[in-house]
C-alpha positions as CSV (number, residue, x, y, z in Angstrom):
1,X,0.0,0.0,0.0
2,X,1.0,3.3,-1.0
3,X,2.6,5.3,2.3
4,X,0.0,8.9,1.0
5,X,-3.0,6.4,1.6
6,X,-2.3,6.1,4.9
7,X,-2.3,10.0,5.8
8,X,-4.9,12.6,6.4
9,X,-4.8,15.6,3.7
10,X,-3.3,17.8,6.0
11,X,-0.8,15.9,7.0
12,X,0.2,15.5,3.2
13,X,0.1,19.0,3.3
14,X,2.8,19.2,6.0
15,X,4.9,16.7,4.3
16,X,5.2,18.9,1.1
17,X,5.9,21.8,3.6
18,X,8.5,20.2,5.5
19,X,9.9,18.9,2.6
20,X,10.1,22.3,0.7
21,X,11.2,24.2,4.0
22,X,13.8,21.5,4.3
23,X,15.2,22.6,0.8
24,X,15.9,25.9,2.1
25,X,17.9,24.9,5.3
26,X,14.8,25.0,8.0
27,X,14.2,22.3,10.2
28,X,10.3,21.3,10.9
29,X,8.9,19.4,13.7
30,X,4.7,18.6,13.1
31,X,2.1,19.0,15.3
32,X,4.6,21.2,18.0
33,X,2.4,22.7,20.7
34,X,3.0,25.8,21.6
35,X,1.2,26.5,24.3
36,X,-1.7,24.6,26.4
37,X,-4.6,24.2,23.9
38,X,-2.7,25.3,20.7
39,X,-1.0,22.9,18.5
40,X,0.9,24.1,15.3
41,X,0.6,21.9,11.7
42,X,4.4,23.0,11.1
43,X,6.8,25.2,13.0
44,X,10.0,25.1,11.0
45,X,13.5,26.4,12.3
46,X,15.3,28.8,10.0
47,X,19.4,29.0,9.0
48,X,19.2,32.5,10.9
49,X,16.5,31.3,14.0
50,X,14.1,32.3,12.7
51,X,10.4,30.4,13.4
52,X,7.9,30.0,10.9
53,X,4.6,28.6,11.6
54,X,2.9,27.0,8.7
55,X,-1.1,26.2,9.1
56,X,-2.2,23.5,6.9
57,X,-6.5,23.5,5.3
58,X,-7.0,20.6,3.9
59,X,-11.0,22.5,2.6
60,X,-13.1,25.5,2.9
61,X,-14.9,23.6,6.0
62,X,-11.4,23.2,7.7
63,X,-10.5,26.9,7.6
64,X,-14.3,28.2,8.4
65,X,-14.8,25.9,11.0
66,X,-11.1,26.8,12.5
67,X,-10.4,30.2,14.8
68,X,-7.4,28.6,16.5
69,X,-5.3,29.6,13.7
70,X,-5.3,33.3,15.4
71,X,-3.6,32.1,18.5
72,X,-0.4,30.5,16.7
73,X,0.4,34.2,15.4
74,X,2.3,35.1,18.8
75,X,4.4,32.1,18.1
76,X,6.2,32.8,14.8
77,X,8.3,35.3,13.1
78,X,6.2,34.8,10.0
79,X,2.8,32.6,9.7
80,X,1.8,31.1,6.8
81,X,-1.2,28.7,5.1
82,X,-0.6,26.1,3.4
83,X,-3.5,24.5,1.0
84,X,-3.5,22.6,-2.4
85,X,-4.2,24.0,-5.4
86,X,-7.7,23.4,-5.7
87,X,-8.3,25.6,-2.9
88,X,-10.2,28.5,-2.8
89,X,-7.8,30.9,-1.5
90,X,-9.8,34.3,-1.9
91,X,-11.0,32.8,1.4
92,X,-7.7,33.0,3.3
93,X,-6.5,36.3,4.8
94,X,-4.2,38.2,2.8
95,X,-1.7,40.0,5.6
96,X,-0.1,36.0,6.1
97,X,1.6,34.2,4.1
98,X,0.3,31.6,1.6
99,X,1.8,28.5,0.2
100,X,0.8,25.9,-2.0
101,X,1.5,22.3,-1.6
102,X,0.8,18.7,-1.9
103,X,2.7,15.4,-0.5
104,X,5.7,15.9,-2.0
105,X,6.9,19.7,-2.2
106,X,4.9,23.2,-2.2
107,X,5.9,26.9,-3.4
108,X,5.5,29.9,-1.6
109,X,3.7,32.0,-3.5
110,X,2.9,35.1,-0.9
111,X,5.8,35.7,1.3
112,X,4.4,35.9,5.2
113,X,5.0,39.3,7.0
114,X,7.9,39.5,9.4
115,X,6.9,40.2,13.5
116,X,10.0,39.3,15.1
117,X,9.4,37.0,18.4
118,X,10.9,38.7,21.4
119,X,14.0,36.8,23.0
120,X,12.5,35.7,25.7
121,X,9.8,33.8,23.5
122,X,12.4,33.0,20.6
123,X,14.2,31.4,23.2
124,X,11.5,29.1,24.6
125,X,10.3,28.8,21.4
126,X,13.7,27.3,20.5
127,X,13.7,25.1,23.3
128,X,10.4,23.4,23.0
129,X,11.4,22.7,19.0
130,X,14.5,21.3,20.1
131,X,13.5,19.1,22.8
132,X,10.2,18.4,20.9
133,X,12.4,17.1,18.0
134,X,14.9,14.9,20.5
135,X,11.9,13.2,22.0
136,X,10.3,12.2,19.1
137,X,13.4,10.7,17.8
138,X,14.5,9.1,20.9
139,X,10.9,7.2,20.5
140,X,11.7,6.2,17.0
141,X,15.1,4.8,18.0
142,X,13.5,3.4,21.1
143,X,9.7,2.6,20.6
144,X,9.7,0.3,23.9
145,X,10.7,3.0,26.0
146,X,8.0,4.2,28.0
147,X,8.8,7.9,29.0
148,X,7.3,9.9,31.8
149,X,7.4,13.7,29.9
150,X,4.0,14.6,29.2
């Protein structure tokens, strides 16, 4: 069985993202939360620091039905959508970014405007990618383990 079968459309939509973003030297964990009650489709780690957030709408009902989307803005540097082309993006907000994507790559075709995170959020920002990252690999490398983090 083809691996795409097994995935929800947004999460083919983070792969493409990931793997575009991974093209131009950012690192991207999926499904990072934030903060209590907010989880992220794709925060990605730039060559410079800098954190993009990337929210993935799979359909018009995804994005209408969706206000959390507003909350991830105090996370990032720049915030972005990411939708397929057969999207109706007139329906998206045009002050964030917007990029176009499937399973296997994605273009940015509205570059997100910059609010540069303060240090003291860039910082635990940093720290929850990083140690969101190690974890999941640990658990990859070491599916029995049975850890205690939350």
């Amino acid at each position: 069985m083809n691996e795409t079968c097994l995935l929800q459309p947004g999460q083919l939509l983070q792969r493409g993202v990931s793997r575009h973003l991974a093209e131009h030297g950012f690192a991207c964990v999926e499904e990072l939360v934030p903060a209590r009650g907010l989880r992220v489709d794709v925060m990605a780690l730039g060559p410079k620091g800098e954190i993009w957030v990337v929210e993935c709408k799979s359909s018009r009902a995804d994005f209408t039905t969706d206000s959390k989307w507003q909350g991830y803005l105090e996370w990032a540097d720049r915030f972005f959508f990411a939708v397929d082309e057969h999207f109706p993006t007139e329906l998206l907000p045009d002050d964030h970014g917007l990029i176009i994507a499937d399973a296997y790559t994605a273009e940015i075709l509205r570059m997100a405007p910059e609010a540069k995170l303060a240090p003291a959020r860039r910082k635990v920002m940093v720290q929850k990618f990083a140690t969101t990252a190690a974890r999941r690999l640990q658990l990859l490398r070491d599916p029995d383990m049975h850890p205690t983090w939350g």
